[in-house]
C-alpha positions, 0 to 999 in steps of 0.5 A: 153597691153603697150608696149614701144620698144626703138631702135637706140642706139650703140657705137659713138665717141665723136661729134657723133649723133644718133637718139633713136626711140620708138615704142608705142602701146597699148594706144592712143600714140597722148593723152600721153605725153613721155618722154626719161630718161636715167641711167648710172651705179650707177645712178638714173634714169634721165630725158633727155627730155619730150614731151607732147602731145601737142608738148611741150618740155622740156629738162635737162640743160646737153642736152639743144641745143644737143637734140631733142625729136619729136613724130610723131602720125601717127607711134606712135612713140616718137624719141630723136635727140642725137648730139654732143655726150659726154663720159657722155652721155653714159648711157641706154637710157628708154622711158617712157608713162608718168602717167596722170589722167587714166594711171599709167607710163610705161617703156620700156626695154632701149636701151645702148648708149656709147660714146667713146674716 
C-alpha cells in the first residue's frame, strides 16, 4: 500500500533553515507528482509547494525564493529546503502523492515544524 513518511521537522529560530524528507513507497514515486502542504491551528490546509514528475515546480508566493522542493527518484524521496524561516512558517508540514488519472492522492502523517522568537 502507499505510504508517505515525512522527517525533519523541530524547533528553529527565525533565519533558521530546515530540510523536510519524505519517504514514499507503494507506487511508481518517478510517475507521481508531489507535493508539500502545510496546516497551522485553525487553518486550511495549504499548498507550499508542487513537483511534478517532470521536475516542474511550483511555489506559494509566501515561500517563493526561501524554498525548495526536490525529488530524488533513486530514494523515492520528495524533500522541501526550508530557509529563512518566519514564526508564520510555523505549522505541520504534509506531503502528499498528488491524484492523477489511476491514483486517488495520499496523505502522510506531518511532521511539526515551529519557528520561534
Amino acid at each position: 500500500q502507499v505510504q508517505l513518511v515525512e522527517s525533519g521537522g523541530g524547533l528553529v529560530q527565525p533565519g533558521e533553515s530546515l530540510r523536510l524528507s519524505c519517504a514514499a513507497s507503494g507506487f511508481t514515486f518517478s510517475n507521481s507528482a508531489m507535493s508539500w502542504y502545510r496546516q497551522a491551528p485553525g487553518t486550511e490546509r495549504d499548498l507550499v509547494a508542487r513537483v511534478t514528475a517532470g521536475r516542474t515546480t511550483k511555489y506559494a508566493d509566501s515561500v517563493k525564493d526561501r524554498f525548495t522542493i526536490s525529488r530524488d527518484n533513486a530514494k523515492n524521496t520528495v524533500y522541501l529546503q526550508m530557509n529563512s524561516l518566519k514564526p508564520e512558517d510555523s505549522a505541520v508540514y504534509y506531503c502528499y502523492k498528488d491524484r492523477d488519472s489511476t491514483s486517488v492522492g495520499y496523505w502522510g502523517q506531518g511532521t511539526q515544524v515551529t519557528v520561534f522568537s
